[in-house]
C-alpha positions in Angstrom: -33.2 14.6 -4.8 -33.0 13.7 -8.6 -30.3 15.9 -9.3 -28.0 14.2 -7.0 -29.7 10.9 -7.5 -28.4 10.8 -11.2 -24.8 11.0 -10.1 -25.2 7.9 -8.8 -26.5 6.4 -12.3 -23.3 7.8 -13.8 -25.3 10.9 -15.2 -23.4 14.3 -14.6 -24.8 16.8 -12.2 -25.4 19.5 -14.6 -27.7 17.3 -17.0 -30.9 18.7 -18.1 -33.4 17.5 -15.6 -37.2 17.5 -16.9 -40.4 16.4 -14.5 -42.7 14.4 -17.2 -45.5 13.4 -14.4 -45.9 12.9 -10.6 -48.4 10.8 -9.4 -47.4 7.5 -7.2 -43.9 7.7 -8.3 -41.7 11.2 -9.4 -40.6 10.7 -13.4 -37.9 12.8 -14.3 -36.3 13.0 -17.8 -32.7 13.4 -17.5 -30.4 14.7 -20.6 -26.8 14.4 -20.3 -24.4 16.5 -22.1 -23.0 13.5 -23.6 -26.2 12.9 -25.7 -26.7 10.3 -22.5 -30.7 10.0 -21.9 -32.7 8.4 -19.6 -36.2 8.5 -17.2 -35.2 8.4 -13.4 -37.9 7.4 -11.4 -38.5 8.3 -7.7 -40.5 5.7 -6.3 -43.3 6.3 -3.8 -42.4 5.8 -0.3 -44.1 2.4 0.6 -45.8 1.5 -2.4 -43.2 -0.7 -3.6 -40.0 -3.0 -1.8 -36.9 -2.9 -3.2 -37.5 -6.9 -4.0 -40.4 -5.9 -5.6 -39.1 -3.1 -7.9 -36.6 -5.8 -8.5 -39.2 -8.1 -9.9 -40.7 -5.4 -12.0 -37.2 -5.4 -14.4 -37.0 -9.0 -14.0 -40.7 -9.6 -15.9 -40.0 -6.9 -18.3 -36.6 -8.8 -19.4 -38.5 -11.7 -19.6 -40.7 -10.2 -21.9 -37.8 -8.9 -24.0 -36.7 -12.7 -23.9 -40.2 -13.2 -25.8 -40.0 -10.6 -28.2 -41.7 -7.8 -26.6 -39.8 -4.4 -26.5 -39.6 -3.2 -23.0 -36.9 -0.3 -21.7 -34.0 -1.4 -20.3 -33.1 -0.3 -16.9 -30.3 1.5 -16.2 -28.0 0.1 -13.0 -26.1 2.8 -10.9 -22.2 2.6 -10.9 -22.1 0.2 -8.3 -24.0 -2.5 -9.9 -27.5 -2.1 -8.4 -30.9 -1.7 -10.3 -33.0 -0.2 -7.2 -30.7 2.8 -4.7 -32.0 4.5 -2.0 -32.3 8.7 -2.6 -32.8 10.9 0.6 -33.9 14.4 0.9 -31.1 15.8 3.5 -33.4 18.5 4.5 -37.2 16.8 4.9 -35.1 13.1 5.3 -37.6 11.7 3.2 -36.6 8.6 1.5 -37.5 6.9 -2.1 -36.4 4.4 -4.3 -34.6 5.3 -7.3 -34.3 3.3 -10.4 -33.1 5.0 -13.9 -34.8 3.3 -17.3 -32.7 3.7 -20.8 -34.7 6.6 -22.7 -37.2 5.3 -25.5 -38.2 7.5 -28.0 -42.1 7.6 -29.8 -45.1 8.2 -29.1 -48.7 6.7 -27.9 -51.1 5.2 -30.9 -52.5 7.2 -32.8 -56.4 8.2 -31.8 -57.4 8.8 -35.4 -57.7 4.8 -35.5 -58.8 3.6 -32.5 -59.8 0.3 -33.6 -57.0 -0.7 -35.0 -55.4 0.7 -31.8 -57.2 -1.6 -29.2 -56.5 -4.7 -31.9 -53.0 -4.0 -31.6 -53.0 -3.6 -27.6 -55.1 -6.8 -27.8 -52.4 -8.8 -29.3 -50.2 -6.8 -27.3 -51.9 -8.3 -24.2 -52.0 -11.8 -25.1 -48.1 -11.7 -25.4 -47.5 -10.8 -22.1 -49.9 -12.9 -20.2 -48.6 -15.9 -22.8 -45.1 -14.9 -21.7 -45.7 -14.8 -17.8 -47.7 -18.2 -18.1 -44.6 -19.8 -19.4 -42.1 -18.6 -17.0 -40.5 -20.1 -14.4 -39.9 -17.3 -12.5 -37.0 -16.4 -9.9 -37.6 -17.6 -6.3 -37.2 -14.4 -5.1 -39.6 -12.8 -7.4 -42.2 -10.7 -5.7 -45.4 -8.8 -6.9 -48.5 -7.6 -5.5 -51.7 -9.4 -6.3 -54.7 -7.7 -7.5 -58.3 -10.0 -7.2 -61.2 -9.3 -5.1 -59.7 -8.2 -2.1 -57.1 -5.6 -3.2 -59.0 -4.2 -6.2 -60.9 -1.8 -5.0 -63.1 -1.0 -1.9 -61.4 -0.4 2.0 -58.6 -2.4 1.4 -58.0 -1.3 -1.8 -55.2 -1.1 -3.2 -55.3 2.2 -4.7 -57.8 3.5 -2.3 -61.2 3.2 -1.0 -64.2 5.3 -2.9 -66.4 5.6 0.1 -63.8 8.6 0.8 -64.4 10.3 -2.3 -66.0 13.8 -0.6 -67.3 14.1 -4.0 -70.2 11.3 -3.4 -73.6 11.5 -2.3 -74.5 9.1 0.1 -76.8 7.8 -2.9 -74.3 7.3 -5.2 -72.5 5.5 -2.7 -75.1 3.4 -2.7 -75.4 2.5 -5.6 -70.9 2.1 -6.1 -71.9 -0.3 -3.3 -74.5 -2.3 -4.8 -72.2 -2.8 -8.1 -69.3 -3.8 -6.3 -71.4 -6.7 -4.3 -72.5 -8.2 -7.7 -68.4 -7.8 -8.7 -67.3 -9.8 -5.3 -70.2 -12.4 -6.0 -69.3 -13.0 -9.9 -65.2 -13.0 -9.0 -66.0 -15.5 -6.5 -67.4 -17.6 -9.0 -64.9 -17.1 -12.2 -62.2 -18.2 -9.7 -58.6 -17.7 -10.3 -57.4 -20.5 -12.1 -54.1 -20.4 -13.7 -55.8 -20.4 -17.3 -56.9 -16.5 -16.2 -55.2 -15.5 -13.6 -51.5 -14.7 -13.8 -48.7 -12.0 -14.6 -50.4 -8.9 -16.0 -49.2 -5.7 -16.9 -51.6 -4.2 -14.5 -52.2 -0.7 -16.3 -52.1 -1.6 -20.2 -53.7 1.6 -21.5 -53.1 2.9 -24.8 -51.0 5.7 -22.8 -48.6 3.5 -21.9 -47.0 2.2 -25.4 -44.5 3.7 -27.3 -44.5 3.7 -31.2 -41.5 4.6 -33.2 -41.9 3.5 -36.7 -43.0 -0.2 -36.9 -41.7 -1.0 -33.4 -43.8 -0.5 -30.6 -42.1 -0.6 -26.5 -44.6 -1.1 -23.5 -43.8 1.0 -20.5 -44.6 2.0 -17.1 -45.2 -1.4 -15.4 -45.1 0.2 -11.9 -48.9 -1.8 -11.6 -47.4 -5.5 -12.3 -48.7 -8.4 -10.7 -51.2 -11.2 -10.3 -54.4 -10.7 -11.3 -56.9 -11.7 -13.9 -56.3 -11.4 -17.6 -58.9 -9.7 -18.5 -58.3 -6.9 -15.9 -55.8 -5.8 -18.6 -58.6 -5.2 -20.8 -60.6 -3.2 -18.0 -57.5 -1.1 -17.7 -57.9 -0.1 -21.2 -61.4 -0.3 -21.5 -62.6 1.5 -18.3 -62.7 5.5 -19.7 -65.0 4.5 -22.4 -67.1 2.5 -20.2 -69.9 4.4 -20.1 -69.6 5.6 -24.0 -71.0 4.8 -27.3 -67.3 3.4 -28.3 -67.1 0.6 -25.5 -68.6 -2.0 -27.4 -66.7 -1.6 -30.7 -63.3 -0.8 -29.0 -63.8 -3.8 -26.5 -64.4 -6.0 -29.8 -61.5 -4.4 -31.4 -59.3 -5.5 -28.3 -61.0 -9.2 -28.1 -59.9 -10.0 -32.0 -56.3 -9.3 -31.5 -56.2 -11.1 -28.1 -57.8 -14.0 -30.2 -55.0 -13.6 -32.5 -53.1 -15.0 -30.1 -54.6 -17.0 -27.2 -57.7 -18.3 -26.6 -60.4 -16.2 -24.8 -63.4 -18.2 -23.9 -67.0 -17.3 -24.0 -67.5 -17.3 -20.1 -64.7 -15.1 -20.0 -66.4 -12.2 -22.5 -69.5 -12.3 -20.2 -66.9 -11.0 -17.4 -66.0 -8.0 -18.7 -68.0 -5.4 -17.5 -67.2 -6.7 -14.3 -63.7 -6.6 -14.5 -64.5 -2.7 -15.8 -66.4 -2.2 -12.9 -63.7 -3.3 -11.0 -61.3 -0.7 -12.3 -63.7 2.2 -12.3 -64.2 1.5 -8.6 -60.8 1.0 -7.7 -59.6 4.6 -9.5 -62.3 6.3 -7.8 -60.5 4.7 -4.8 -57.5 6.1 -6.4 -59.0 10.1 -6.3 -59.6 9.3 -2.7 -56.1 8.4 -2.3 -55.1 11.8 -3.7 -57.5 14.3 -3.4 -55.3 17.5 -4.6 -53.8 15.7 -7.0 -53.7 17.9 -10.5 -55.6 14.9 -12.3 -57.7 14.4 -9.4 -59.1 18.3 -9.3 -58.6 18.3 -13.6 -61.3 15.4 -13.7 -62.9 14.5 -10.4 -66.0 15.9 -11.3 -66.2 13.9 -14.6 -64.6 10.3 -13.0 -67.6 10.5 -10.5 -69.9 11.2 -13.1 -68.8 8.5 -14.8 -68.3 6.0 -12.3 -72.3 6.5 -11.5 -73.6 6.3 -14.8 -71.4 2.7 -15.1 -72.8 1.5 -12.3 -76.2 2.4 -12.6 -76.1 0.7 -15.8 -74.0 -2.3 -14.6 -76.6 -3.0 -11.7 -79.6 -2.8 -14.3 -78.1 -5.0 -16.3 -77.8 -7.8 -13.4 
Protein backbone atom coordinates (compact mmCIF):
# COMPACT_ATOMS: atom_id res chain seq x y z
CA UNK A 1 0.00 0.00 0.00
CA UNK A 2 2.95 2.53 0.48
CA UNK A 3 4.67 1.63 -2.49
CA UNK A 4 1.96 2.61 -4.66
CA UNK A 5 0.82 5.25 -2.31
CA UNK A 6 4.05 7.29 -3.07
CA UNK A 7 3.31 7.47 -6.75
CA UNK A 8 0.73 9.52 -5.94
CA UNK A 9 3.09 12.05 -3.89
CA UNK A 10 5.15 12.27 -7.11
CA UNK A 11 7.80 9.73 -5.61
CA UNK A 12 8.88 6.95 -8.10
CA UNK A 13 7.91 3.42 -7.56
CA UNK A 14 11.21 1.98 -7.22
CA UNK A 15 12.29 4.40 -4.19
CA UNK A 16 13.75 2.97 -1.24
CA UNK A 17 10.95 2.29 1.06
CA UNK A 18 11.94 2.03 4.93
CA UNK A 19 9.19 1.16 8.00
CA UNK A 20 10.56 3.49 10.96
CA UNK A 21 7.55 2.46 13.47
CA UNK A 22 3.93 1.07 13.44
CA UNK A 23 1.79 1.76 16.12
CA UNK A 24 -1.66 3.87 15.49
CA UNK A 25 -0.45 5.09 12.20
CA UNK A 26 2.19 2.99 9.54
CA UNK A 27 5.54 5.48 9.09
CA UNK A 28 7.38 4.72 6.14
CA UNK A 29 10.67 6.52 5.07
CA UNK A 30 10.67 6.83 1.43
CA UNK A 31 14.13 7.66 -0.59
CA UNK A 32 13.85 8.58 -4.08
CA UNK A 33 16.52 8.18 -6.58
CA UNK A 34 16.44 11.74 -7.12
CA UNK A 35 17.94 12.50 -3.57
CA UNK A 36 13.85 13.18 -3.07
CA UNK A 37 13.03 12.21 0.82
CA UNK A 38 10.27 12.09 2.71
CA UNK A 39 7.99 10.12 5.73
CA UNK A 40 4.67 8.71 4.30
CA UNK A 41 2.33 8.12 6.88
CA UNK A 42 -0.57 5.52 6.70
CA UNK A 43 -3.10 6.68 8.97
CA UNK A 44 -5.13 4.35 11.26
CA UNK A 45 -8.40 3.43 9.96
CA UNK A 46 -10.84 5.60 12.14
CA UNK A 47 -8.65 7.36 14.41
CA UNK A 48 -8.55 10.41 12.43
CA UNK A 49 -11.05 12.37 9.52
CA UNK A 50 -9.65 13.57 6.67
CA UNK A 51 -10.87 17.22 8.16
CA UNK A 52 -9.09 16.39 11.04
CA UNK A 53 -5.70 15.33 9.51
CA UNK A 54 -6.32 18.53 7.66
CA UNK A 55 -6.27 20.55 10.91
CA UNK A 56 -3.19 18.75 12.05
CA UNK A 57 -0.96 20.66 9.06
CA UNK A 58 -2.98 23.67 9.41
CA UNK A 59 -1.65 24.11 13.38
CA UNK A 60 1.70 23.09 12.56
CA UNK A 61 1.85 25.94 9.76
CA UNK A 62 0.60 28.11 12.25
CA UNK A 63 3.34 27.28 14.36
CA UNK A 64 5.88 27.86 11.58
CA UNK A 65 4.04 31.28 11.19
CA UNK A 66 5.34 31.79 15.02
CA UNK A 67 8.72 30.68 14.68
CA UNK A 68 8.53 27.10 15.57
CA UNK A 69 10.07 24.59 13.07
CA UNK A 70 7.60 21.98 12.15
CA UNK A 71 7.90 19.56 8.76
CA UNK A 72 6.29 20.56 5.94
CA UNK A 73 3.72 18.34 4.37
CA UNK A 74 4.03 17.12 1.24
CA UNK A 75 0.65 17.40 -1.16
CA UNK A 76 0.15 14.62 -3.79
CA UNK A 77 0.14 15.71 -7.57
CA UNK A 78 -3.21 16.68 -7.61
CA UNK A 79 -3.11 19.29 -5.01
CA UNK A 80 -4.42 17.39 -1.83
CA UNK A 81 -2.60 17.09 1.58
CA UNK A 82 -4.72 13.97 2.92
CA UNK A 83 -5.50 10.78 -0.17
CA UNK A 84 -7.09 7.77 0.37
CA UNK A 85 -4.71 4.35 -0.06
CA UNK A 86 -6.46 0.97 -0.50
CA UNK A 87 -5.10 -2.52 -0.11
CA UNK A 88 -6.73 -4.19 -3.48
CA UNK A 89 -6.39 -7.52 -1.85
CA UNK A 90 -7.72 -7.16 2.11
CA UNK A 91 -9.72 -3.65 0.72
CA UNK A 92 -8.60 -2.06 3.66
CA UNK A 93 -8.46 1.58 3.58
CA UNK A 94 -6.08 4.49 5.20
CA UNK A 95 -5.32 7.89 4.98
CA UNK A 96 -2.18 8.80 3.45
CA UNK A 97 -0.31 12.00 4.01
CA UNK A 98 3.55 12.44 2.94
CA UNK A 99 5.74 15.01 5.41
CA UNK A 100 9.08 16.73 3.83
CA UNK A 101 12.03 14.55 5.45
CA UNK A 102 13.86 16.38 8.49
CA UNK A 103 17.03 15.34 9.41
CA UNK A 104 18.59 15.15 13.41
CA UNK A 105 18.13 13.60 16.15
CA UNK A 106 16.23 13.52 19.77
CA UNK A 107 18.09 15.56 22.75
CA UNK A 108 20.62 14.43 23.99
CA UNK A 109 20.13 12.17 27.47
CA UNK A 110 23.52 13.08 28.83
CA UNK A 111 21.78 16.50 29.86
CA UNK A 112 18.43 15.91 30.81
CA UNK A 113 17.85 18.99 32.59
CA UNK A 114 18.74 21.16 30.21
CA UNK A 115 16.68 18.89 27.90
CA UNK A 116 13.24 19.24 29.80
CA UNK A 117 14.19 23.35 30.09
CA UNK A 118 14.36 23.39 26.49
CA UNK A 119 11.04 21.32 25.90
CA UNK A 120 9.61 23.59 28.55
CA UNK A 121 10.10 26.71 26.51
CA UNK A 122 9.36 24.55 23.69
CA UNK A 123 5.86 24.05 25.21
CA UNK A 124 4.98 27.48 26.06
CA UNK A 125 5.48 28.49 22.40
CA UNK A 126 3.03 26.33 21.07
CA UNK A 127 0.29 26.74 23.60
CA UNK A 128 1.19 30.79 23.23
CA UNK A 129 0.77 30.28 19.56
CA UNK A 130 -2.61 28.27 19.50
CA UNK A 131 -3.99 30.88 22.17
CA UNK A 132 -3.53 33.62 19.65
CA UNK A 133 -4.99 32.03 16.64
CA UNK A 134 -7.94 32.61 15.02
CA UNK A 135 -8.23 29.46 13.63
CA UNK A 136 -10.08 28.20 10.32
CA UNK A 137 -13.80 27.45 10.60
CA UNK A 138 -13.39 24.25 9.48
CA UNK A 139 -10.73 23.36 11.81
CA UNK A 140 -11.27 20.14 13.68
CA UNK A 141 -9.44 18.36 16.58
CA UNK A 142 -10.24 15.94 19.16
CA UNK A 143 -10.49 17.07 22.71
CA UNK A 144 -8.73 15.47 25.46
CA UNK A 145 -10.14 16.45 29.36
CA UNK A 146 -11.83 14.25 31.83
CA UNK A 147 -13.86 12.29 29.70
CA UNK A 148 -11.63 11.20 26.89
CA UNK A 149 -8.39 10.86 28.85
CA UNK A 150 -8.38 7.79 30.05
CA UNK A 151 -10.87 5.15 31.63
CA UNK A 152 -14.00 3.33 29.32
CA UNK A 153 -14.32 6.00 27.07
CA UNK A 154 -10.89 6.60 26.66
CA UNK A 155 -9.46 7.77 24.09
CA UNK A 156 -6.66 5.52 23.81
CA UNK A 157 -8.24 2.76 25.62
CA UNK A 158 -9.67 1.64 28.87
CA UNK A 159 -7.04 -0.05 31.65
CA UNK A 160 -9.64 -2.15 33.24
CA UNK A 161 -8.78 -4.42 30.07
CA UNK A 162 -5.27 -4.65 30.74
CA UNK A 163 -5.20 -8.81 31.39
CA UNK A 164 -2.08 -7.92 33.10
CA UNK A 165 -4.00 -6.42 36.38
CA UNK A 166 -5.01 -7.88 39.50
CA UNK A 167 -8.28 -7.12 40.50
CA UNK A 168 -6.32 -5.09 43.34
CA UNK A 169 -4.41 -3.15 41.38
CA UNK A 170 -7.44 -2.24 39.56
CA UNK A 171 -8.54 -1.03 42.49
CA UNK A 172 -6.34 0.97 43.43
CA UNK A 173 -5.98 2.61 39.20
CA UNK A 174 -9.58 3.16 40.19
CA UNK A 175 -9.27 4.93 43.32
CA UNK A 176 -6.48 7.36 41.68
CA UNK A 177 -8.48 8.09 38.76
CA UNK A 178 -11.70 9.27 41.05
CA UNK A 179 -9.39 11.79 42.87
CA UNK A 180 -8.17 12.91 39.03
CA UNK A 181 -12.09 13.37 37.89
CA UNK A 182 -12.75 15.27 41.22
CA UNK A 183 -9.56 17.66 41.05
CA UNK A 184 -10.22 18.19 36.94
CA UNK A 185 -13.62 19.10 37.82
CA UNK A 186 -12.42 21.66 39.97
CA UNK A 187 -9.34 23.29 37.84
CA UNK A 188 -11.96 23.77 35.07
CA UNK A 189 -11.10 24.43 31.61
CA UNK A 190 -10.74 27.92 31.24
CA UNK A 191 -9.20 29.36 28.20
CA UNK A 192 -5.97 30.55 30.39
CA UNK A 193 -5.22 26.48 30.55
CA UNK A 194 -7.03 24.80 28.37
CA UNK A 195 -6.33 25.04 24.61
CA UNK A 196 -4.28 23.77 21.52
CA UNK A 197 -1.63 21.31 22.74
CA UNK A 198 0.75 19.21 21.12
CA UNK A 199 -0.82 16.25 22.79
CA UNK A 200 2.34 13.95 22.92
CA UNK A 201 5.48 16.48 23.58
CA UNK A 202 7.98 13.90 24.71
CA UNK A 203 11.59 14.45 24.28
CA UNK A 204 11.18 11.55 21.50
CA UNK A 205 9.46 13.63 19.39
CA UNK A 206 11.98 16.69 18.60
CA UNK A 207 14.41 16.80 16.16
CA UNK A 208 17.91 18.56 16.72
CA UNK A 209 20.17 19.39 13.89
CA UNK A 210 22.73 21.76 14.93
CA UNK A 211 21.14 24.79 16.77
CA UNK A 212 17.78 24.28 15.15
CA UNK A 213 15.37 22.13 16.73
CA UNK A 214 11.82 20.75 14.49
CA UNK A 215 8.81 19.27 16.59
CA UNK A 216 7.16 16.31 15.04
CA UNK A 217 4.61 13.77 15.21
CA UNK A 218 1.52 15.82 16.13
CA UNK A 219 -0.81 12.83 15.26
CA UNK A 220 -2.13 13.52 19.29
CA UNK A 221 -3.19 17.39 18.66
CA UNK A 222 -5.99 18.87 20.27
CA UNK A 223 -7.77 20.55 23.15
CA UNK A 224 -6.75 19.80 26.27
CA UNK A 225 -5.03 21.27 29.25
CA UNK A 226 -1.57 22.77 29.13
CA UNK A 227 -0.14 21.10 31.53
CA UNK A 228 -1.04 17.68 30.04
CA UNK A 229 1.99 18.52 27.70
CA UNK A 230 4.09 18.32 30.65
CA UNK A 231 2.45 14.89 31.85
CA UNK A 232 3.27 13.65 28.35
CA UNK A 233 6.83 14.28 29.03
CA UNK A 234 6.82 13.74 32.53
CA UNK A 235 4.83 10.48 32.88
CA UNK A 236 7.96 7.64 32.40
CA UNK A 237 9.74 9.13 35.23
CA UNK A 238 6.80 9.38 37.38
CA UNK A 239 7.51 7.08 39.70
CA UNK A 240 11.56 7.85 39.74
CA UNK A 241 14.01 9.71 41.68
CA UNK A 242 14.37 12.21 38.47
CA UNK A 243 10.60 13.45 38.50
CA UNK A 244 11.04 16.15 40.63
CA UNK A 245 14.17 17.71 39.22
CA UNK A 246 13.20 17.07 35.54
CA UNK A 247 9.55 18.43 36.23
CA UNK A 248 11.41 21.66 37.64
CA UNK A 249 13.71 21.64 34.74
CA UNK A 250 10.50 21.80 32.40
CA UNK A 251 8.59 24.47 34.77
CA UNK A 252 11.71 27.13 34.39
CA UNK A 253 11.70 27.17 30.73
CA UNK A 254 7.88 27.21 30.51
CA UNK A 255 8.29 30.35 32.86
CA UNK A 256 10.59 31.69 30.38
CA UNK A 257 7.95 32.23 28.46
CA UNK A 258 4.35 32.26 29.87
CA UNK A 259 3.13 32.44 33.07
CA UNK A 260 2.37 29.20 35.04
CA UNK A 261 0.55 29.78 38.20
CA UNK A 262 0.98 28.26 41.64
CA UNK A 263 -2.52 26.35 41.50
CA UNK A 264 -1.47 25.05 38.37
CA UNK A 265 1.99 23.30 39.79
CA UNK A 266 -0.17 21.63 42.49
CA UNK A 267 -1.88 19.83 39.40
CA UNK A 268 0.64 18.10 38.10
CA UNK A 269 0.72 14.85 39.41
CA UNK A 270 -2.71 14.68 38.42
CA UNK A 271 -2.31 15.52 34.99
CA UNK A 272 0.62 12.58 35.25
CA UNK A 273 -1.79 10.35 36.58
CA UNK A 274 -3.85 11.10 33.89
CA UNK A 275 -1.42 10.04 31.22
CA UNK A 276 -0.20 6.92 33.03
CA UNK A 277 -3.79 5.78 33.08
CA UNK A 278 -4.69 6.59 29.75
CA UNK A 279 -1.42 4.55 28.19
CA UNK A 280 -2.19 1.68 30.19
CA UNK A 281 -5.50 2.18 28.38
CA UNK A 282 -3.31 2.38 25.44
CA UNK A 283 -1.62 -1.49 26.13
CA UNK A 284 -5.15 -2.54 26.37
CA UNK A 285 -5.87 -1.13 23.07
CA UNK A 286 -2.99 -3.16 21.61
CA UNK A 287 -2.16 -5.98 23.40
CA UNK A 288 0.41 -7.74 20.85
CA UNK A 289 1.80 -4.80 20.07
CA UNK A 290 5.94 -5.08 20.08
CA UNK A 291 6.00 -2.13 22.68
CA UNK A 292 3.11 -3.46 24.45
CA UNK A 293 4.82 -7.21 25.02
CA UNK A 294 8.64 -5.23 25.09
CA UNK A 295 7.28 -3.31 28.38
CA UNK A 296 3.89 -4.37 29.58
CA UNK A 297 5.25 -5.88 32.51
CA UNK A 298 7.23 -2.75 33.53
CA UNK A 299 4.15 0.06 32.48
CA UNK A 300 1.92 -1.96 35.00
CA UNK A 301 4.54 -1.89 37.46
CA UNK A 302 4.83 1.46 37.08
CA UNK A 303 1.40 2.61 36.77
CA UNK A 304 0.81 0.82 40.37
CA UNK A 305 3.61 2.20 42.21
CA UNK A 306 2.26 5.90 40.77
CA UNK A 307 -0.83 5.42 41.97
CA UNK A 308 -0.28 3.95 45.11
CA UNK A 309 1.79 6.91 45.86
CA UNK A 310 -0.62 9.44 44.23
CA UNK A 311 -3.57 8.09 46.46
CA UNK A 312 -1.26 8.43 49.72
CA UNK A 313 -0.53 11.58 48.95
CA UNK A 314 -4.34 12.83 48.78
Amino acid sequence: MARRTSTAFGIEPASRLTLLGYRENAVFRLDGANGDRVALRLHQPGLHTRSEIASEFAFMKRLRSCGLETPRERCSMSGESVIEACDPETGEARYATALEWVDGHVPSSSNMIEAYRQVGAIAAKIHLAGQDWERPSNFSRWTINADTGFGETGLWGDYHRVDKLALAQITLLDRAGDLVLARLKNFGETSDRFGLIHGDLMLENLLVAERQVTIIDFDDCGFGWYLYDLATALFAHASSDTYVPLRDAWIEGYRRHRALGHDEIAMIDTFTMMRVLGLMGWQARFPNHPVTRELGDWMVGHAVAYAAAYVGRS
